[in-house]
Structures are given as structure tokens and as C-alpha cells.
DOMAR-187803 format. One record per residue: residue in three letters; x, y, z of N, C-alpha, C in turn. Coordinates in nm, 2 decimals. Example, Ala and Ser with C-alpha at 12.3 -4.5 7.8 and 13.67 -1.06 7.14 Angstrom:
2
<pt resn="ala" n_xx="1.32" n_yy="-0.57" n_zz="0.78" ca_xx="1.23" ca_yy="-0.45" ca_zz="0.78" c_xx="1.32" c_yy="-0.33" c_zz="0.78"/>
<pt resn="ser" n_xx="1.28" n_yy="-0.22" n_zz="0.71" ca_xx="1.37" ca_yy="-0.11" ca_zz="0.71" c_xx="1.29" c_yy="0.00" c_zz="0.79"/>
//
This chain:
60
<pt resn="unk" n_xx="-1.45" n_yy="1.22" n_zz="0.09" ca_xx="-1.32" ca_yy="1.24" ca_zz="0.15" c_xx="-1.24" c_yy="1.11" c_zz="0.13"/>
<pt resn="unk" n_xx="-1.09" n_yy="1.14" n_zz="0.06" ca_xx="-0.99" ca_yy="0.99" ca_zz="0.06" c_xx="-0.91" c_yy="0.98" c_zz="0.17"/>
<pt resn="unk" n_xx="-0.93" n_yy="0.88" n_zz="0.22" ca_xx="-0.82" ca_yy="0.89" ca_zz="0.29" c_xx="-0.72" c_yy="0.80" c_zz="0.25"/>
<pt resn="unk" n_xx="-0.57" n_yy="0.75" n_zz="0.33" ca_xx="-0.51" ca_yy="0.69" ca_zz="0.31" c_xx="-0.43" c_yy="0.61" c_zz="0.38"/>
<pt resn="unk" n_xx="-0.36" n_yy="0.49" n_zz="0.36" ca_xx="-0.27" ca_yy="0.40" ca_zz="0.47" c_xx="-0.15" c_yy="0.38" c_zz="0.41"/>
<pt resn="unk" n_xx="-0.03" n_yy="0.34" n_zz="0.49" ca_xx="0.07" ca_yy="0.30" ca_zz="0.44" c_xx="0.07" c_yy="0.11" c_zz="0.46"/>
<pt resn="unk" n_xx="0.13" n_yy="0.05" n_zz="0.38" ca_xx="0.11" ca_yy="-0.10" ca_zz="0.37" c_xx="0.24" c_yy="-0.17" c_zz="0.33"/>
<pt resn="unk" n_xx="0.28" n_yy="-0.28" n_zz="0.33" ca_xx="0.35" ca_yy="-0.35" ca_zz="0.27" c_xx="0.24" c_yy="-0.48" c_zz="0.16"/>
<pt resn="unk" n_xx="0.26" n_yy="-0.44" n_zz="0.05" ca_xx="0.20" ca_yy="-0.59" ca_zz="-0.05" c_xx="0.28" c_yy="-0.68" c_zz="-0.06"/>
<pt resn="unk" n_xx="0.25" n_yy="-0.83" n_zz="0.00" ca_xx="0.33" ca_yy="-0.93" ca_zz="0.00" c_xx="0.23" c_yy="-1.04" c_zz="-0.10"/>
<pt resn="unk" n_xx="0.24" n_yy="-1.09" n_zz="-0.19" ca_xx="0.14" ca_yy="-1.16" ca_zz="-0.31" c_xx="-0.01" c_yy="-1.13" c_zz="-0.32"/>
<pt resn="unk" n_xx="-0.08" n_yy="-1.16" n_zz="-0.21" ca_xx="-0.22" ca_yy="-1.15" ca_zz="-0.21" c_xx="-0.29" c_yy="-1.07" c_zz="-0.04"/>
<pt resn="unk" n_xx="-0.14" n_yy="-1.06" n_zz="-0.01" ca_xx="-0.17" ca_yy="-1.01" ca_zz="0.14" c_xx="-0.13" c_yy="-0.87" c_zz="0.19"/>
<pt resn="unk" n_xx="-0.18" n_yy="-0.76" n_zz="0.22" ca_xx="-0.15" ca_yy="-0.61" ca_zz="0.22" c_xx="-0.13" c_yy="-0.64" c_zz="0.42"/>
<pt resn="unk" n_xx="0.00" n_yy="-0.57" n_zz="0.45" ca_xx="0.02" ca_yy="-0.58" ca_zz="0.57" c_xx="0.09" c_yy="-0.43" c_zz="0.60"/>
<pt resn="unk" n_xx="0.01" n_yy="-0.36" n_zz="0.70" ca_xx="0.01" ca_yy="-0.25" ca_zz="0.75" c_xx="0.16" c_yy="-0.20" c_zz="0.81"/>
<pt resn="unk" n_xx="0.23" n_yy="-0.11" n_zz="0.77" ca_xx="0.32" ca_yy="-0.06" ca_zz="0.84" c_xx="0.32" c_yy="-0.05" c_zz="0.99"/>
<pt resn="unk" n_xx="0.43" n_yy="-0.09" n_zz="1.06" ca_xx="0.41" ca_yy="-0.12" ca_zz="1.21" c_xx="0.40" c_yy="0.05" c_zz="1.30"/>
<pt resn="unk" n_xx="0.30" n_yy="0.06" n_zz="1.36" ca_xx="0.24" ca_yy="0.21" ca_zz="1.41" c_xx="0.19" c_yy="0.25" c_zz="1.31"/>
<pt resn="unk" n_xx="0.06" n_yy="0.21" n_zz="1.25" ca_xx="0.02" ca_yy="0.24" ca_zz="1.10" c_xx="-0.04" c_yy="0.36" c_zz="1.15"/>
<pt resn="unk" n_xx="-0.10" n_yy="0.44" n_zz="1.04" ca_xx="-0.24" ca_yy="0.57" ca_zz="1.11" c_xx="-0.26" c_yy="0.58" c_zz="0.98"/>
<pt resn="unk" n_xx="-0.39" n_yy="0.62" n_zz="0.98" ca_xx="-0.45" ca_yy="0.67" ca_zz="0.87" c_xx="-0.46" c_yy="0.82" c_zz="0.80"/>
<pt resn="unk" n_xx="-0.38" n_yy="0.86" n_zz="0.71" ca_xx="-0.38" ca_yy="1.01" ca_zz="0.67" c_xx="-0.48" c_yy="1.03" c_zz="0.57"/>
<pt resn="unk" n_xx="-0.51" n_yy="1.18" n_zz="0.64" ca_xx="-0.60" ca_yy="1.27" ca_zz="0.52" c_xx="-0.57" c_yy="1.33" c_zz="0.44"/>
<pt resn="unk" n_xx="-0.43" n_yy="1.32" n_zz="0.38" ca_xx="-0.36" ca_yy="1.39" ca_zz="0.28" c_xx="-0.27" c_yy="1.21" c_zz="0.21"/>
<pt resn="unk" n_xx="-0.26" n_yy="1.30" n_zz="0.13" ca_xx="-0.21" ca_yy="1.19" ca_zz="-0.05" c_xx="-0.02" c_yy="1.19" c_zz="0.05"/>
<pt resn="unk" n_xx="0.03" n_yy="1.35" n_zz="0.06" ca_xx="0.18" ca_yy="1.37" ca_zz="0.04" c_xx="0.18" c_yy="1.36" c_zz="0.18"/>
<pt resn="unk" n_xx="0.11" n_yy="1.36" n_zz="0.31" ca_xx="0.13" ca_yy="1.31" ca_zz="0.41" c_xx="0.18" c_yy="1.16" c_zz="0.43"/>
<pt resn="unk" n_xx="0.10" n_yy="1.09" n_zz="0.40" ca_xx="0.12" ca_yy="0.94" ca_zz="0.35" c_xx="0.23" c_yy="0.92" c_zz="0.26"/>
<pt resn="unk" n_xx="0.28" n_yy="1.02" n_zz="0.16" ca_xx="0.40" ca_yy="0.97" ca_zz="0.10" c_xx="0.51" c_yy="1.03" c_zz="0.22"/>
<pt resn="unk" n_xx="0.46" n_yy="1.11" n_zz="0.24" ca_xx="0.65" ca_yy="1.13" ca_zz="0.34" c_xx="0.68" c_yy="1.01" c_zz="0.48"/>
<pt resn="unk" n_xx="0.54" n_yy="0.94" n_zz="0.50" ca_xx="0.57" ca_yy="0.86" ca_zz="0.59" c_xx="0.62" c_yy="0.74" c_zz="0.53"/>
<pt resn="unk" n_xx="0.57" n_yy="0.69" n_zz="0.41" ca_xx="0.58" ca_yy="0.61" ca_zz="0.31" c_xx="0.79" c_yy="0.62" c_zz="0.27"/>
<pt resn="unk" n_xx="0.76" n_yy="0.73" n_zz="0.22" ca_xx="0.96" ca_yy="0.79" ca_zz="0.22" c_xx="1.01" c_yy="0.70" c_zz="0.33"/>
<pt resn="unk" n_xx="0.99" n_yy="0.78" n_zz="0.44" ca_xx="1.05" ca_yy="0.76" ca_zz="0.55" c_xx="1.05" c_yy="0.59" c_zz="0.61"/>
<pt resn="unk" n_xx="0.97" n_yy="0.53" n_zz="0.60" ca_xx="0.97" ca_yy="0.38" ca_zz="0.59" c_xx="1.07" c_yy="0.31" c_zz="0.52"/>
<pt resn="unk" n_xx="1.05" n_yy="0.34" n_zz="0.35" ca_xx="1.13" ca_yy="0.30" ca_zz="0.25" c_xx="1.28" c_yy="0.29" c_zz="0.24"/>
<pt resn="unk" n_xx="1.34" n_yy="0.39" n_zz="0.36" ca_xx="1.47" ca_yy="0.45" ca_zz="0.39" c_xx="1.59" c_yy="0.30" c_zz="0.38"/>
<pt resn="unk" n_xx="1.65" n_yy="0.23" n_zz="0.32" ca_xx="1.74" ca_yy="0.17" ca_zz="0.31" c_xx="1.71" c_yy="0.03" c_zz="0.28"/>
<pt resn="unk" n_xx="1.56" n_yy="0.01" n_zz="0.23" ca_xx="1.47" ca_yy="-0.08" ca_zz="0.22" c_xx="1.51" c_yy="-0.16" c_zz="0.07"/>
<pt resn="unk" n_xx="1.51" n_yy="-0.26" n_zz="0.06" ca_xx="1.52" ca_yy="-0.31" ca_zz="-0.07" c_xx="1.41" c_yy="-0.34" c_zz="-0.13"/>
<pt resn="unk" n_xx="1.40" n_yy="-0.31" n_zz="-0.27" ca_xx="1.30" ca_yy="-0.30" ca_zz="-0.40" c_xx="1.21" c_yy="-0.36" c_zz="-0.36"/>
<pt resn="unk" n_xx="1.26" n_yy="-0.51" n_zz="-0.29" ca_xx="1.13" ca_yy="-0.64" ca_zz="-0.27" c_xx="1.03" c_yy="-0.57" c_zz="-0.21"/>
<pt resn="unk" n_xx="1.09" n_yy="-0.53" n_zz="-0.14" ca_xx="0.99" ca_yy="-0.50" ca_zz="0.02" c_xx="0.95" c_yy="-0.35" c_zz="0.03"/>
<pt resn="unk" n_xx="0.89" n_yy="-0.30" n_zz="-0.06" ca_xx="0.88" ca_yy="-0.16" ca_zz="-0.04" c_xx="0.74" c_yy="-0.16" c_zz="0.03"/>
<pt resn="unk" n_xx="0.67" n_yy="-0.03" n_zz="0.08" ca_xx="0.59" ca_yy="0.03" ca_zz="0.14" c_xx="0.50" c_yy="0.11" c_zz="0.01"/>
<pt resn="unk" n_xx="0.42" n_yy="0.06" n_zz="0.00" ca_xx="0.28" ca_yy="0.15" ca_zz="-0.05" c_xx="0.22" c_yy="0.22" c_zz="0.00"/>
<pt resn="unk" n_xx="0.18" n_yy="0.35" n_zz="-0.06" ca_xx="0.07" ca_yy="0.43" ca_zz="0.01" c_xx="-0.07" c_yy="0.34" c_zz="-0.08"/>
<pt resn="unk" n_xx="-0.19" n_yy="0.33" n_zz="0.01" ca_xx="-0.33" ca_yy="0.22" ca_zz="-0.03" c_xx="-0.44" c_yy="0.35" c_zz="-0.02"/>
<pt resn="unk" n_xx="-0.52" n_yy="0.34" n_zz="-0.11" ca_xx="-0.62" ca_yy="0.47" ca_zz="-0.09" c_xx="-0.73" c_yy="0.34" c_zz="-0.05"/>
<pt resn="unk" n_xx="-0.83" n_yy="0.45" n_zz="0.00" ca_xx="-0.92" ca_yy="0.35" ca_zz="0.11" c_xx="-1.05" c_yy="0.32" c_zz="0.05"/>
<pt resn="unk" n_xx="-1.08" n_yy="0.38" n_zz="-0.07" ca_xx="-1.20" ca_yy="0.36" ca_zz="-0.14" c_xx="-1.21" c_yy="0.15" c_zz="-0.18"/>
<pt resn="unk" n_xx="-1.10" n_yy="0.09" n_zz="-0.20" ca_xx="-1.11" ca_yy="-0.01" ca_zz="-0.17" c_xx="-0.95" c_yy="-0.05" c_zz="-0.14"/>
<pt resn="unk" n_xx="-0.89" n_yy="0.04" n_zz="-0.06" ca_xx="-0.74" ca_yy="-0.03" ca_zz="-0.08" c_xx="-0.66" c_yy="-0.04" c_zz="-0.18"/>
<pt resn="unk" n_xx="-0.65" n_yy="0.04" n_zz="-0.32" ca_xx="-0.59" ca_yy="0.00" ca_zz="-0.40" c_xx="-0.47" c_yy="0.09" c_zz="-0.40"/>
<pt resn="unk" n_xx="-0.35" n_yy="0.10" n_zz="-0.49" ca_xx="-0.22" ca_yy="0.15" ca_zz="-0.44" c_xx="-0.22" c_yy="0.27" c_zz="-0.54"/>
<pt resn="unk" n_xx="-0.17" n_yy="0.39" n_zz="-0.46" ca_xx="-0.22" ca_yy="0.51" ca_zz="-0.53" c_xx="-0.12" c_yy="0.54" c_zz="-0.61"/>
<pt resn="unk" n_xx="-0.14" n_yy="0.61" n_zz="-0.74" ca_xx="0.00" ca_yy="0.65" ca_zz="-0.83" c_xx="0.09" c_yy="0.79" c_zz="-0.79"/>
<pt resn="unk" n_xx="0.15" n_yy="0.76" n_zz="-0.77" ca_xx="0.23" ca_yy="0.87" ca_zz="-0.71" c_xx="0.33" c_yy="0.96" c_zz="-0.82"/>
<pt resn="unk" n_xx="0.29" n_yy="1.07" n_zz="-0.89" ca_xx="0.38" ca_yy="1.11" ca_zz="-1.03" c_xx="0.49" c_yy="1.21" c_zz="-0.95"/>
//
């Protein structure tokens, strides 16, 4: 089973969206991910992280 988190990547440092939760769904994680990203500049975007080791999932 994947699960998933939403994060901010700042260089070498993954920092969790503030009220983070862990989802069991890919597009659950992206709508909360959306909804974060909302007026957000390019720099600073929100990742969805799959948990097998944290890496940032591709979203087509």
C-alpha cells in the first residue's frame, strides 16, 4: 500500500505542509496539494512525496 504526504522541498530539506495528514489516495493528496499551491509563487510550491522513500510523485 502507497501512501502519501504533502511537503514543501527547500534545497536538501522536505518540510511538511502546516496540518499535514497522510493520504491513501495519489488525487487526494493532489487536491490538497492544489489547494495549498493557491496564489503561491513557483519558488515555493507544495509537493505531493510518496512514502516508499519520500520521493516526489509525477503527477500527468
Amino acid at each position: 500500500m502507497k501512501v502519501y504526504c504533502v511537503a514543501m522541498i527547500s534545497g536538501k530539506f522536505m518540510i511538511p505542509a502546516e496540518g499535514s495528514k497522510i493520504y491513501k489516495s495519489k488525487a487526494a493528496a493532489k487536491k490538497a496539494r492544489d489547494k495549498l499551491n493557491e496564489g503561491r509563487i513557483s519558488i515555493s510550491q507544495y509537493v505531493v512525496l510518496e512514502a516508499d522513500n519520500w520521493h516526489e510523485t509525477e503527477m500527468a
